[in-house]
C-alpha angles and dihedrals in degrees: 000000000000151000133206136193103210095180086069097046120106136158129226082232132034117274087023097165126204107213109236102179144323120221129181087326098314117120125213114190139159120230135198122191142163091183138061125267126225127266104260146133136235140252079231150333113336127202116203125190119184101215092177138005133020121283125188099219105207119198152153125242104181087354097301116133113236141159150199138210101232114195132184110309097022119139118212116188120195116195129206108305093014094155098204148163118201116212118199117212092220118309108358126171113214130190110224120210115176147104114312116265087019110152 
């Protein structure tokens, strides 16, 4: 059993994660961050849950680049070969759901 504050939670680098659980392959982890990440795409679906702060999910649908303002609360799901860059607006926490060892 845990619980965990995420509020409290940072990370001595951007995208520091905290491991919440790992079930049947699948990672849970919560993030904390105050930089962008890097365009990339993962070994699978990714679920991705801003707890705090705003992030500008960047991503590409056909090869168009597009984005979304994502707030407390917001849900974004990459499928597979979402390609995808997640911008902070300052200090943001982020719950991670995906494949272990995705990038």
């Amino acid at each position: 059993m845990k619980i965990i504050r995420s509020n409290e939670f940072t990370a001595p680098q951007a995208w520091g994660a905290l491991d919440i659980a790992s079930m049947n392959g699948i990672t849970t982890r919560l993030h904390w961050t105050n930089k962008p990440y890097k365009w990339h795409i993962n070994n699978g679906e990714e679920v991705f849950v801003v707890l705090n702060g705003i992030v500008a999910m960047y991503y590409k649908e056909a090869g168009i680049k597009k984005s979304v303002l994502l707030n407390p609360g917001d849900i974004f799901y990459a499928s597979v070969g979402t390609e995808h860059v997640a911008h902070p607006h300052g200090e943001a926490r982020v719950l991670v759901v995906e494949s272990a060892g995705s990038v």
